[in-house]
C-alpha positions as CSV (number, residue, x, y, z in Angstrom):
1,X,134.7,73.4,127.2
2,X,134.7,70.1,128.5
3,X,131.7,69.6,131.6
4,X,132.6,70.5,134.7
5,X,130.8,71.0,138.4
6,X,133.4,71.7,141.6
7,X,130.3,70.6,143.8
8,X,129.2,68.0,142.1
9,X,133.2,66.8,141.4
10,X,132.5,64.8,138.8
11,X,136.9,64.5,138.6
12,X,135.9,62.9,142.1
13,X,134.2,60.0,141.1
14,X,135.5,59.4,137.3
15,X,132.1,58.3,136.8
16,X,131.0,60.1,133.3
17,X,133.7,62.1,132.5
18,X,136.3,60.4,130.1
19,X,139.8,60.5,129.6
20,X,139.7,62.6,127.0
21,X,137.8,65.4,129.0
22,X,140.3,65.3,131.8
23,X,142.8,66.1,129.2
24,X,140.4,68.5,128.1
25,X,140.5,70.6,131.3
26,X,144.0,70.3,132.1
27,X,145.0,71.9,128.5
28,X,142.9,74.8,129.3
29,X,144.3,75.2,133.5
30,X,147.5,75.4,131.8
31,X,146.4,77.7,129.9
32,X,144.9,80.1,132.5
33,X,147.8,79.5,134.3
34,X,150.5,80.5,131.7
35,X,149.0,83.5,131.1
36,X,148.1,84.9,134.2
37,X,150.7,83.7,136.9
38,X,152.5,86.9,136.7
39,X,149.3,89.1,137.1
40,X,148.7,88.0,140.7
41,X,148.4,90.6,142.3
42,X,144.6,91.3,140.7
43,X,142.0,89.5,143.0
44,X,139.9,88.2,140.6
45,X,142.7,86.9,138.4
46,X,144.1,85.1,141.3
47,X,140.7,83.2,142.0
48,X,140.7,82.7,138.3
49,X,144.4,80.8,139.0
50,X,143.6,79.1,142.2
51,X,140.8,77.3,140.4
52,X,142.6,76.6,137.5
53,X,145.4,74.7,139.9
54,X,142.6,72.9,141.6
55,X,141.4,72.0,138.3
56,X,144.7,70.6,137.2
57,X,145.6,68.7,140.4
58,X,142.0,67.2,140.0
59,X,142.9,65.9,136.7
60,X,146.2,65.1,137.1
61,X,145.3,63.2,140.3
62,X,142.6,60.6,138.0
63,X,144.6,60.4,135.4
64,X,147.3,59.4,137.4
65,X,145.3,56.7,139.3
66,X,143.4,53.8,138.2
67,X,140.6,54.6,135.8
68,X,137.3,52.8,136.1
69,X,134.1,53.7,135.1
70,X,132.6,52.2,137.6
71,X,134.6,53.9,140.7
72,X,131.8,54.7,142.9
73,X,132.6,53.8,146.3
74,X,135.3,56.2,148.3
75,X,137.6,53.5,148.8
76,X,137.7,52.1,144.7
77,X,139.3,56.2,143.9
78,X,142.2,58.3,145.0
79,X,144.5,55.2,145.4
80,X,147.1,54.5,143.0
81,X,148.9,58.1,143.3
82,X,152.0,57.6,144.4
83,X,155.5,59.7,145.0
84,X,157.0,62.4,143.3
85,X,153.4,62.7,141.4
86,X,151.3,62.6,144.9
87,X,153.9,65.4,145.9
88,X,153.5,67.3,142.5
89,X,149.8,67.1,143.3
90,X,150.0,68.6,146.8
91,X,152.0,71.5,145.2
92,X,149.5,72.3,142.9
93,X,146.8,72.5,146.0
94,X,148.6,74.3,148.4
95,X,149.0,77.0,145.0
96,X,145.3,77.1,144.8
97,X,145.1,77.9,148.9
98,X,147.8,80.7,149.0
99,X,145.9,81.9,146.1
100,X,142.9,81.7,147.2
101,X,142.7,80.1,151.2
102,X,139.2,79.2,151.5
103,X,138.6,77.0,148.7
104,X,136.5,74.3,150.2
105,X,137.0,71.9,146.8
106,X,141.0,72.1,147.6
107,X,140.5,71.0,151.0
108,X,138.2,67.8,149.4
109,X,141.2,67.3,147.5
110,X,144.0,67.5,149.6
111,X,141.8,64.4,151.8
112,X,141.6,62.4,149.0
113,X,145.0,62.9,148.2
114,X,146.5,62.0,152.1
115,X,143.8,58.9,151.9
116,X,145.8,56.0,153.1
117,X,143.8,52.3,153.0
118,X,143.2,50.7,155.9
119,X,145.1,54.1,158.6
120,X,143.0,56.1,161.0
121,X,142.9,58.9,157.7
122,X,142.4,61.4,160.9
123,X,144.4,64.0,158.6
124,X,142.0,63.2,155.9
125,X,139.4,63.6,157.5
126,X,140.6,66.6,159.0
127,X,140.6,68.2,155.5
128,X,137.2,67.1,154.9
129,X,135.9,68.8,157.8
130,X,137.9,72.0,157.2
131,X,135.6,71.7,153.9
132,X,132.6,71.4,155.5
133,X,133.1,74.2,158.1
134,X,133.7,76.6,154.9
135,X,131.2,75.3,152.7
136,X,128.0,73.6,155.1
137,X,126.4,72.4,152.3
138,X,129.2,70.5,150.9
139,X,127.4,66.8,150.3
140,X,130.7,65.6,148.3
141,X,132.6,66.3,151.5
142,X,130.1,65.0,153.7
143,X,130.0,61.4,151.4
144,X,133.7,61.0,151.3
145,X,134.4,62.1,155.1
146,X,131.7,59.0,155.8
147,X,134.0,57.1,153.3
148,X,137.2,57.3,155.2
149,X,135.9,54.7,157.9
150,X,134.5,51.9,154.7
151,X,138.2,50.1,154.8
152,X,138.0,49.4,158.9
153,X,135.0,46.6,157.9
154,X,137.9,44.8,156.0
155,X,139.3,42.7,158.6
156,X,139.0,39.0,157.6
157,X,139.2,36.1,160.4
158,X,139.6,32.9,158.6
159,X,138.2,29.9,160.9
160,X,136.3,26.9,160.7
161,X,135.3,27.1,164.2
162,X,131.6,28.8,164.0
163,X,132.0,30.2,167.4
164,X,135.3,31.6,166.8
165,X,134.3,33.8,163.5
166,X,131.2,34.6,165.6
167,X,133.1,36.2,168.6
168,X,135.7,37.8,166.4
169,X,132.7,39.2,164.2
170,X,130.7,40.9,167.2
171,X,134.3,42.3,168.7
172,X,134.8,44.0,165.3
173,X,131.2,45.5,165.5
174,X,131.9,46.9,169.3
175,X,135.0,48.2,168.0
176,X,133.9,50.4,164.9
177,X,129.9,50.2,165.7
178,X,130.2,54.4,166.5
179,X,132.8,55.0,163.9
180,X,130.1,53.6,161.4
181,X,127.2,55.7,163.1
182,X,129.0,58.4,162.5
183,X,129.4,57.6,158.7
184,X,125.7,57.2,158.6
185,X,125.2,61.2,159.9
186,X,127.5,62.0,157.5
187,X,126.1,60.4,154.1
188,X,122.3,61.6,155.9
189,X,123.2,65.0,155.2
190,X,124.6,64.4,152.3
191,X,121.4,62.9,151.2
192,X,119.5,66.4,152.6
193,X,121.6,68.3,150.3
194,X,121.3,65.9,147.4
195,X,118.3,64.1,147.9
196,X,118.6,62.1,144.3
197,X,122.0,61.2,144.2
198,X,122.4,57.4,143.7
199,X,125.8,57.0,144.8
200,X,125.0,58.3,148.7
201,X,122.6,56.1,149.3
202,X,124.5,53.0,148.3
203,X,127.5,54.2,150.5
204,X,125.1,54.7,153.4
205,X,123.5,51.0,152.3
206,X,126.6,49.6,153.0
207,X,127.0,51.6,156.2
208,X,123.7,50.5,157.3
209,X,124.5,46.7,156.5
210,X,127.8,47.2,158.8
211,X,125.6,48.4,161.3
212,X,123.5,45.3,160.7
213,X,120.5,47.3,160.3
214,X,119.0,45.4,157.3
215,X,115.7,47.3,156.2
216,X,117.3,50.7,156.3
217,X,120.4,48.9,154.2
218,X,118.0,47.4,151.6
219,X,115.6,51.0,151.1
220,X,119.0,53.0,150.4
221,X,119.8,50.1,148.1
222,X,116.8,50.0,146.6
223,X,116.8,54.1,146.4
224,X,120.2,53.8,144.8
225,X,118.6,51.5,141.8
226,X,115.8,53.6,141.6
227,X,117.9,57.1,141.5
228,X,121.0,56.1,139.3
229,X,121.5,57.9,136.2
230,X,121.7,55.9,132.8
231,X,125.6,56.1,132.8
232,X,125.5,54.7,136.2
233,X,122.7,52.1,136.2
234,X,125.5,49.7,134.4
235,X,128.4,49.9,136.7
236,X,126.5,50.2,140.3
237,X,124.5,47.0,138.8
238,X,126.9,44.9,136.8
239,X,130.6,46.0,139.1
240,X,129.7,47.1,141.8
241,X,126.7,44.5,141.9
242,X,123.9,46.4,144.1
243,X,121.6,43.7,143.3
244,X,123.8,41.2,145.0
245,X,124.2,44.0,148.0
246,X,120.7,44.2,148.6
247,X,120.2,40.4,148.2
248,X,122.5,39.9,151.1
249,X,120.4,42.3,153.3
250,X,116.7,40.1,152.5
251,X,118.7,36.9,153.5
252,X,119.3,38.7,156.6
253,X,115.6,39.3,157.1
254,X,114.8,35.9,155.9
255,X,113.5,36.9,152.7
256,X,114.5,34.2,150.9
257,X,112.4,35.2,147.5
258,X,113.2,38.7,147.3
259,X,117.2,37.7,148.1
260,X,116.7,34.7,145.0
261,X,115.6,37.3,142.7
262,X,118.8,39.8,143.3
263,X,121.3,37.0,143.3
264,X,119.5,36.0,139.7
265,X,119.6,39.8,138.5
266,X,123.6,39.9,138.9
267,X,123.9,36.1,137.7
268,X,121.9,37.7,134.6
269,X,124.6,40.5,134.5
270,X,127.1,38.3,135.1
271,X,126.9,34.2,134.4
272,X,130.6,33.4,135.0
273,X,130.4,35.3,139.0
274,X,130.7,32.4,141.2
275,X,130.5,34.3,144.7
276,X,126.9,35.0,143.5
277,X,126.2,31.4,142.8
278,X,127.0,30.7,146.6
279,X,125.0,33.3,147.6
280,X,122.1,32.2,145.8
281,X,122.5,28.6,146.2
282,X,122.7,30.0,150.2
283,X,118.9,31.4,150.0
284,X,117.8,28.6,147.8
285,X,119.0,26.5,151.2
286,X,117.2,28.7,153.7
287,X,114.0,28.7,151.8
288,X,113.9,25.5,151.8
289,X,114.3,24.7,148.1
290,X,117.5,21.9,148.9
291,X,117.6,21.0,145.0
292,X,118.2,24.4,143.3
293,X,120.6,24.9,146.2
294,X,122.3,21.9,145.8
295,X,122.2,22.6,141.8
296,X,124.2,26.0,142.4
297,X,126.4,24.5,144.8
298,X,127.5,21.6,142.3
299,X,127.9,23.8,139.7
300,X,130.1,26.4,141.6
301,X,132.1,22.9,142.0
302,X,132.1,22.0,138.8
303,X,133.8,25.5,137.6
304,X,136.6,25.0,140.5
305,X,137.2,21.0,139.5
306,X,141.0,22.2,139.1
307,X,141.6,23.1,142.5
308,X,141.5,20.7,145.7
309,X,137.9,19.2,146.6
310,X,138.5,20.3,150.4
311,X,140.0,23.8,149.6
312,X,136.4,24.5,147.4
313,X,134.5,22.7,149.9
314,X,135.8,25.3,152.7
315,X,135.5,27.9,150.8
316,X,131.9,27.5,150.1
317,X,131.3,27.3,154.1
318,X,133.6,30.9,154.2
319,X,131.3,32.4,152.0
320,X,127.7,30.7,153.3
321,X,128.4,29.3,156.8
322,X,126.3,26.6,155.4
323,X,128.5,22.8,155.2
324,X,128.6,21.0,152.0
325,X,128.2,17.9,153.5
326,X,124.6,19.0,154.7
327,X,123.7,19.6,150.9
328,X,125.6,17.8,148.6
């Protein structure tokens, strides 16, 4: 039998389970369920059915979406299901609860299923909280009820005025500053149940950052490196790029050395990641060290050559706030 953890929800994240597993466990809920659904009126067999629908509409619900190995954060899974599928899906829950009504792991589903990108997700999150109330020690629940408010950070301004973007940036902070405290609680006791698990402290990192509270963001980071599995170290460093994550946080606390060293471990990872380049090129500026900056900055040029001079040159100040006419 293929692995498989309802706490842990390895379905959940897609992370080291393959395709082929998923397939796996599907075949044998079908199973269960063929054989038992007309014995339902035997307690244990109708657990034994309400967990193999959960099992099913777990699989069904990755297989359907898009696969990635490297799905970690809340709002990169659970899209992608649409229509008579999602509705399919639903059924298959709502079997597990009639079956069985206090299945905390259906209730995780049924959230990720009703996640909608960029909504208030108050009905997701009121799933995730039915979970909790059943099961207190639920950290899955815990990470991806924090995870519903990731998607309100989003919100792009473009502007060349400085003051502008800096007015519409601190709005957007008063506006969602609690909604991301609360997301901070949330992957905290996540962390209390699950004290080692890589993933929660990245999401919390990136909580933190949102919160602009740079040396809590860069210790989860750097708890995240330190605490990810060898099937994980790949994607959270090479996709999800936690190096450039943390560099981004010791920029913010104006050190430049440490932030040079991260931008050059996911260059390393990466060559041809240009946003990177900037970023680098952006700490090599504010340390001081003009010609390595100005060396990144011509060469993130050089790769664009096709498109406009101007359209490049404003999109380096998008991504910096530093003007290529003060470097190059």
């Amino acid at each position: 039998m293929s692995k498989y953890n309802t706490d842990l929800d390895y379905v959940i994240l897609g992370i080291d389970i393959s395709r082929e597993e998923l397939e796996e466990i599907k075949a044998e809920a079908d199973k269960i369920i063929s054989e038992n659904k007309k014995k339902k009126k035997d307690e244990e067999i109708r657990k034994t059915l309400a967990v193999a629908y959960l099992k099913k509409a777990q699989c069904r619900r990755k297989l359907e979406s898009e696969f990635s190995s490297s799905a970690i954060l809340y709002e990169n899974i659970g899209f992608g299901v649409f229509g008579k599928e999602k509705k399919s899906i639903k059924k298959l829950l709502k079997k597990a609860l009639e079956l069985s009504p206090d299945m905390p792991e259906v209730f995780m589903q049924l959230g990720i299923i009703n996640q909608v990108k960029y909504s208030s997700n108050y009905k997701t999150i009121s799933f995730l909280s039915m979970a909790i109330q059943i099961k207190p020690d639920y950290a899955a629940a815990f990470n991806n009820r924090a995870m519903c408010f990731s998607s309100l950070n989003d919100v792009f301004y473009s502007t060349d005025n400085q003051e502008e973007k800096d007015k519409f940036e601190k709005d957007q902070f008063e506006k969602n500053k609690g909604k991301f405290k609360n997301a901070v609680e949330d992957l905290t006791e996540a962390i209390k149940i699950r004290p080692f698990d890589a993933v929660y402290y990245l999401n919390r990192g990136v909580f933190h950052s949102m919160l602009k509270e740079h040396k809590e963001a860069v210790e989860d980071f750097s708890n995240a490196i330190n605490y990810a599995s060898d099937i994980l170290k790949e994607p959270l460093k090479k996709d999800e790029k936690i190096f450039n994550l943390r560099g981004k946080e010791y920029t913010e606390l104006k050190e430049y050395g440490k932030a040079i060293e991260d931008f050059s471990e996911t260059l390393n990872l990466k060559p041809h990641d240009d946003d990177t380049l900037l970023l680098r090129g952006k700490a090599y500026y504010l340390a001081g060290e003009k010609d390595k900056a100005k060396a990144d900055f011509e060469e993130y040029i050089n790769r664009k050559h096709k498109d406009e001079d101007t359209k490049v040159r404003s999109e380096i100040f998008r991504i910096t706030g530093v003007k290529p006419e003060d470097i190059l």
